[in-house]
Structure formats: structure tokens, C-alpha cells
C-alpha positions as CSV (number, residue, x, y, z in Angstrom):
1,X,102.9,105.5,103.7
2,X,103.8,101.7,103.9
3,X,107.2,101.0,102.4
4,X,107.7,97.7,100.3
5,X,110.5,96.0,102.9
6,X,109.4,94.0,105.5
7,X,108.8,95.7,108.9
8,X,107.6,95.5,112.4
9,X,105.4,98.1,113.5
10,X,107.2,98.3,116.5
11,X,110.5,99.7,118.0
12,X,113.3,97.4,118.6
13,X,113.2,97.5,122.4
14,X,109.1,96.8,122.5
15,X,109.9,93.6,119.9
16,X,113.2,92.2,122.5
17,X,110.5,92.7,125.4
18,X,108.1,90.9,124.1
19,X,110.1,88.6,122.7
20,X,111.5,87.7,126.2
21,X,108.3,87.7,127.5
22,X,106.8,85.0,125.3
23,X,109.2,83.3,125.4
24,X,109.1,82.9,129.2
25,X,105.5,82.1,128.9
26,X,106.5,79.4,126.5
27,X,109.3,77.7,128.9
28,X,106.8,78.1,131.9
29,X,105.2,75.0,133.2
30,X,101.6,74.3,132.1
31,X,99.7,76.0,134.4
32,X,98.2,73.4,136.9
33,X,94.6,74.1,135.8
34,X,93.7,73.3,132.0
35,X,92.4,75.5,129.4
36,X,88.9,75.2,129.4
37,X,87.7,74.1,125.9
38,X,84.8,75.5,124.4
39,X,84.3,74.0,121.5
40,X,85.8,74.3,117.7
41,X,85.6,76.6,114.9
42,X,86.5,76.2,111.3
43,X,88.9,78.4,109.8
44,X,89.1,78.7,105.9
45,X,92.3,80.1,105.0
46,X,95.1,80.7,101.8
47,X,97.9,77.9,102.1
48,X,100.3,80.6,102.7
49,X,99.2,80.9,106.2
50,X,99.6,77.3,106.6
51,X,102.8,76.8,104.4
52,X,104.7,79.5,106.2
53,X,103.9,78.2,109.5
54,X,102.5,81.2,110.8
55,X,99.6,79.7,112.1
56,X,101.1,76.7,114.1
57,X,102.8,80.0,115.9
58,X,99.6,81.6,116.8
59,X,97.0,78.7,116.8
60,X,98.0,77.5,120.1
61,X,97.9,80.9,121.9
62,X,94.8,81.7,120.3
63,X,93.4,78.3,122.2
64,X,95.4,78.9,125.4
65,X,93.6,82.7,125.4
66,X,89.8,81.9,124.4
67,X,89.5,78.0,125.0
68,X,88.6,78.0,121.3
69,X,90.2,74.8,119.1
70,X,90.7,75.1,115.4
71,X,90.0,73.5,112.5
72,X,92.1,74.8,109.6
73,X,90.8,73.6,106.3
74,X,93.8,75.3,103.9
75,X,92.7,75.9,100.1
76,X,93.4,78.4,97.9
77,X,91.8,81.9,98.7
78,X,88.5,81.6,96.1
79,X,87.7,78.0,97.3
80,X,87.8,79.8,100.6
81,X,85.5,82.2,99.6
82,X,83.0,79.4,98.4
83,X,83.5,77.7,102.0
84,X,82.2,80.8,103.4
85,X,79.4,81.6,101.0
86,X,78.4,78.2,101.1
87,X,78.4,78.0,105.1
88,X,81.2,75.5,105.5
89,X,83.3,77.8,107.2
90,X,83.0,79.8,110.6
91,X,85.8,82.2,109.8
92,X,88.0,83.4,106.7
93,X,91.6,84.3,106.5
94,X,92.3,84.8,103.0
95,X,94.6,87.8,101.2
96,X,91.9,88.7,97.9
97,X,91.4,91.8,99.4
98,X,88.6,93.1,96.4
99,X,87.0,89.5,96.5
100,X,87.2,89.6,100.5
101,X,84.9,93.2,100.1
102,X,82.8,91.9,97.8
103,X,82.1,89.1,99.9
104,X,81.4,91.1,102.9
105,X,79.2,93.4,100.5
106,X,76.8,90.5,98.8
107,X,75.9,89.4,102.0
108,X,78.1,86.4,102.7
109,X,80.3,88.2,105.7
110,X,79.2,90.0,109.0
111,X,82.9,91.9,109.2
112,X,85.9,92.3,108.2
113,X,89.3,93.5,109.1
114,X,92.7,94.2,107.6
115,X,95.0,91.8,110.0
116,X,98.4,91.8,107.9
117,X,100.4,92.5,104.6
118,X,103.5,91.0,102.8
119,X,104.5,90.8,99.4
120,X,104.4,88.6,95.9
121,X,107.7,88.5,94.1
122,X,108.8,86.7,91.0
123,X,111.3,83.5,91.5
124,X,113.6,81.7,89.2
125,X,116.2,79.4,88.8
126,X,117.7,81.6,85.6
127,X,119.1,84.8,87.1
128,X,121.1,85.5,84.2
129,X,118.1,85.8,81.6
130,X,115.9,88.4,83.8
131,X,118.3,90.2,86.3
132,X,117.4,91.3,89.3
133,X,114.8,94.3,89.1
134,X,111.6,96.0,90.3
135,X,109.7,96.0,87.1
136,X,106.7,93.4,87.2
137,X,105.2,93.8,84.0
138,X,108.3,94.6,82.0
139,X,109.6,91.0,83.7
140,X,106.2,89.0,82.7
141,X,106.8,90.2,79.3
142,X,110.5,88.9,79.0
143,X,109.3,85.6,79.9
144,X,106.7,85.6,77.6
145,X,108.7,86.7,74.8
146,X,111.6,84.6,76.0
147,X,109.3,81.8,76.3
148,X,110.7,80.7,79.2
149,X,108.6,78.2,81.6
150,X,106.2,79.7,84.0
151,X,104.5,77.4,87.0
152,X,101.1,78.7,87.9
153,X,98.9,78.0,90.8
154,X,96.0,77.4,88.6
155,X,94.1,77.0,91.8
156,X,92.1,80.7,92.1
157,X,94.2,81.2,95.0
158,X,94.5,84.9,96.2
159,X,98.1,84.6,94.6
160,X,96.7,83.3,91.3
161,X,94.3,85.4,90.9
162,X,97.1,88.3,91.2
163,X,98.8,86.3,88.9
164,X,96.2,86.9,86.6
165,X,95.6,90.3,86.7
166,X,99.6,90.9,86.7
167,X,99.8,88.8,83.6
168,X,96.7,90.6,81.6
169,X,98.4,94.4,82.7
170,X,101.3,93.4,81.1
171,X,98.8,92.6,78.1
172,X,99.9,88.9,78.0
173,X,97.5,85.8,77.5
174,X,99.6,83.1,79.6
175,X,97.2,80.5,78.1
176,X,98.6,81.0,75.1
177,X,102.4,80.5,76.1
178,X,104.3,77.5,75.3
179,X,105.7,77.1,78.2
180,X,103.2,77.9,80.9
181,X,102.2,75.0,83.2
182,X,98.7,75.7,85.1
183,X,99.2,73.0,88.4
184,X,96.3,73.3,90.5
185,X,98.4,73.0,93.5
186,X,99.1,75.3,96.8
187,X,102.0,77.5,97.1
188,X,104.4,75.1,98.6
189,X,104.4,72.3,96.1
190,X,104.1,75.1,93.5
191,X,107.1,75.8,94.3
192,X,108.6,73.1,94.6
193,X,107.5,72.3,91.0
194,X,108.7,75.4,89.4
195,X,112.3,74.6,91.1
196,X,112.3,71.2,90.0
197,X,111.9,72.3,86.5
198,X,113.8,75.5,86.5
199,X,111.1,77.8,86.0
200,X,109.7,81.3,87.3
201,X,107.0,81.7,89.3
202,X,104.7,83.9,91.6
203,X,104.7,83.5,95.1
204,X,104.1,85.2,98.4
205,X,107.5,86.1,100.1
206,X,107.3,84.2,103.7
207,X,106.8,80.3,101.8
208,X,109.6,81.4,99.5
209,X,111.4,82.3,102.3
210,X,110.7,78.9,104.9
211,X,111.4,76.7,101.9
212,X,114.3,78.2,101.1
213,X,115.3,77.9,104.3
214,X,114.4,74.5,104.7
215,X,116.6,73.6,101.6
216,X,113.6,72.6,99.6
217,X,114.2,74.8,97.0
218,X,116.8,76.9,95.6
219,X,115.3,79.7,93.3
220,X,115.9,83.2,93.3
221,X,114.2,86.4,93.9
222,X,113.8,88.1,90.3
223,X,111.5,90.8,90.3
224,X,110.2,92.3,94.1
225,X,110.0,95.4,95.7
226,X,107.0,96.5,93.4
227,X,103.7,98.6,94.8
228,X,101.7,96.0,92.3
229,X,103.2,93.0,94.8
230,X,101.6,94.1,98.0
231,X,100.1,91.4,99.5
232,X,97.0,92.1,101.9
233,X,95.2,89.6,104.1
234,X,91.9,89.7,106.0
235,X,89.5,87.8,108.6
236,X,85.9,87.9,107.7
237,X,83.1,86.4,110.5
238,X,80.5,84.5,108.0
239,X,77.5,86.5,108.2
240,X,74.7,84.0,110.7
241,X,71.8,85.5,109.3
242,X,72.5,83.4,105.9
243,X,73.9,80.5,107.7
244,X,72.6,79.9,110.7
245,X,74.9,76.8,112.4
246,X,77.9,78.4,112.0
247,X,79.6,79.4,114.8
248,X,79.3,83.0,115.0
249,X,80.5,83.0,119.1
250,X,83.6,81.4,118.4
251,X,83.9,82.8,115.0
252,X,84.1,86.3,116.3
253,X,86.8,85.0,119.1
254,X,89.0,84.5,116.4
255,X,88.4,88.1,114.8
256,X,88.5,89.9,117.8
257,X,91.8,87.6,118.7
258,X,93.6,88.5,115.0
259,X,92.8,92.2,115.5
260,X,93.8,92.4,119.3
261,X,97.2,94.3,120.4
262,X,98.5,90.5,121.5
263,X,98.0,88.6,118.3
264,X,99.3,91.6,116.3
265,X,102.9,92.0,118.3
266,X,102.7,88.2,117.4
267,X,102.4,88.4,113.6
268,X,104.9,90.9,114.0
269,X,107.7,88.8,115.7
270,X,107.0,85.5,113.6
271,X,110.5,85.2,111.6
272,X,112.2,87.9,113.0
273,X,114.6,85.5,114.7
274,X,115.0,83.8,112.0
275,X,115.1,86.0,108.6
276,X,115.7,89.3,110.4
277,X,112.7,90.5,109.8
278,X,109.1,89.8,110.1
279,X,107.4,87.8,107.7
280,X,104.4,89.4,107.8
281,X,103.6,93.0,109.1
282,X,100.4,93.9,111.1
283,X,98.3,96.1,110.0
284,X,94.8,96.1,111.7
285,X,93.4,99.5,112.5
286,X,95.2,100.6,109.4
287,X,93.8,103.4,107.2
């Protein structure tokens, strides 16, 4: 059974070896011949990937490996959805893990595999009003009883969308709260906006944690550490037979890539530097 913390999947020698190993691969110079470039694809993806910087980390290797350049076009995880159903998109990595099945199951995707998991949590700037706990619904009702400010997505994100359905367990409208502000933006300036006006929010753990870092933002971890705040991600090939100039040859490059034994040990060293633990733990192949 997957616990909530933050974990590699593998033992502390394997991560210090391959740790050393990339990054003698990294200080190497270029080899003297050039990647051969194939052509692009279009990836579709949740600004979490992008915000958290996890895909400047393995972008680059995925080229270096399969001479395949990307596009990244990051939007919230519905609008990534659309991208794919309307053909806009070669490729999908999004974290809407009922959406991402439905999806595969009306047609609109070839495959799909689990690549990754982290978590949501609950932020704020007031860690006296709602202490510190594990209780996601009991929290979402304080602040709506509280009415204390809430910053949502608003954007149909993956993350808004659990937003949603965390709110209307807790049997609480958020429309109807005074202080709830629906932005429309990704997770980054999201944030951003909820620290600016001392507010709570729901984000995925690795932005909170990068912008934190960066000193970008100062707000606290409120509620975590739930089973409701897993966070799942996928990578869906857009199905050819509905759409057929994508491009399914690079397109399945960057599945088989995500899901290889390489990219994985790579998801699972990305922060672990930094935070002391990975920001996001492989999962592909996972029951």
C-alpha cells in the first residue's frame, strides 16, 4: 500500500548511483556527433509539470535519447483534455485520472499509463485559525463557516476539478461563499495570489514547495497527509484513427520514454537534493 509521504521507489544506494551517474553524463562533453533530430511533438500537459520544473529536468534527456523535440503547450488539465479530443495535441500529461479514463474509453486516446503520483494539500497564511491537521473536509468547512478567503483555480485544472469535488463532499457550495475568489489562473500565480491576499488554497505539493523555496511565497501547509489528496498523473497517446496528423511515432516515443526504467529513476531523483525527498514518486507498472 502507497503511504501519503513522499518516496522514492528505490533504495538509498541505487538513488546515490544513479545520481552520480547522471550527473557525470551531465558534466561530460557533448559528445562530438549531434543528436539526430527527428522532428517535434506536442505535449499537452497540467502547469504543475511545468511550474515545478520537472519537465525542464527530463525534456532534455528525453531529446538526447529519441531525437524527439518538444513542444509543451501548459494549460490546465481539462483544456488538455480538449487539446487532445480536438487533435491539437500529440501526447497528454495531465493528473485527472477518472477524466484521463474516460478519455481513453470514448475514443479520444490509444493508451494510457500511470507515470507518477504526489499530493494536494491545503495552504495558508493563518495558521492560527485552522491548525495543522489531516482532516480535508472538516478544514473546507471551517473556512467556510469562518468565511475566511479561498483562491481557486477556476481554470478546470486537474487540481480544480479536485477542488470541486473536495468542496461538494464536505457539502459546501464555494459559489456561494463571500470570500471565495475563482482566478482562472495556473498553479503558480494561483499561488502567488492567495499569498498576496492571505488566503487558503489548494495546490499540488512540488509548486508549493519550488515557490517556497524560491521565496515567492510564504504560506503554510494546513491540512495534508489525507488519502482524499493523492495526486495521480498519466500520459495518454491521442488515438490516430480520429486524428489522423498527429504524430502518433513520436507521440508513442514519449510514452514509451515516461514509462521506461530511465525516465522513472529520473522522476524519482527530481528534488531529492534539494527537499530531501522526491517531488514526485514513480509509479508506472503500478497495480
Amino acid at each position: 500500500m502507497k503511504t501519503l509521504r513522499l518516496r522514492t521507489i528505490m533504495s538509498a544506494a541505487a538513488v546515490m548511483l544513479f545520481a552520480l551517474t547522471m550527473l557525470f553524463n551531465i558534466g561530460c562533453t557533448r559528445r562530438a556527433e549531434s543528436v539526430s533530430i527527428k522532428g517535434k511533438i506536442t505535449l499537452a500537459t497540467t502547469t504543475s509539470t511545468q511550474d515545478s520544473g520537472l519537465l525542464d529536468f527530463l525534456l532534455p534527456e528525453f531529446t538526447k535519447q529519441t531525437g524527439w523535440e518538444v513542444d509543451v503547450v501548459a494549460v490546465g488539465s481539462g483544456a488538455a483534455l480538449r487539446m487532445g479530443r480536438d487533435g491539437d495535441a500529440d501526447v497528454l500529461l495531465v493528473h485527472a485520472r477518472n477524466d484521463e479514463l474516460q478519455f481513453v474509453a470514448d475514443g479520444y486516446g490509444s493508451i494510457r499509463y500511470d507515470v507518477m503520483y504526489n499530493d494536494f494539500l491545503i495552504v495558508g497564511s493563518d495558521v492560527n485559525t485552522i491548525p495543522h491537521n489531516n482532516n480535508v473536509l472538516q478544514t473546507l468547512q471551517n473556512i467556510a463557516s469562518g468565511n475566511l478567503p479561498f483562491v481557486s483555480r477556476g481554470d478546470d485544472s486537474g487540481t480544480h476539478r479536485m477542488e470541486i469535488t473536495l468542496w461538494r463532499s464536505a457539502g459546501v457550495n464555494p459559489a456561494a461563499l463571500r470570500n471565495y475568489s475563482s482566478v482562472g489562473q495556473g498553479m503558480g500565480s494561483t499561488l502567488q495570489m492567495a499569498d498576496e491576499m492571505l488566503a487558503y488554497t489548494l495546490t499540488d505539493r512540488a509548486t508549493w514547495l519550488i515557490l517556497k523555496k524560491e521565496g515567492k511565497i510564504s504560506l503554510e501547509a494546513i491540512c495534508e497527509n489525507a488519502p482524499e489528496l493523492l495526486n495521480y498523473y498519466g500520459v495518454i497517446l491521442i488515438n490516430p484513427e480520429l486524428h489522423s496528423h498527429v504524430n502518433t511515432e513520436g507521440g508513442s516515443a514519449f510514452v514509451e520514454w515516461m514509462i521506461s526504467d530511465t525516465a522513472q529513476q529520473l522522476i524519482g531523483l527530481y528534488g531529492l537534493e534539494e527537499f530531501g525527498g522526491a517531488l514526485f514518486t514513480p509509479n508506472a507498472g503500478a497495480e
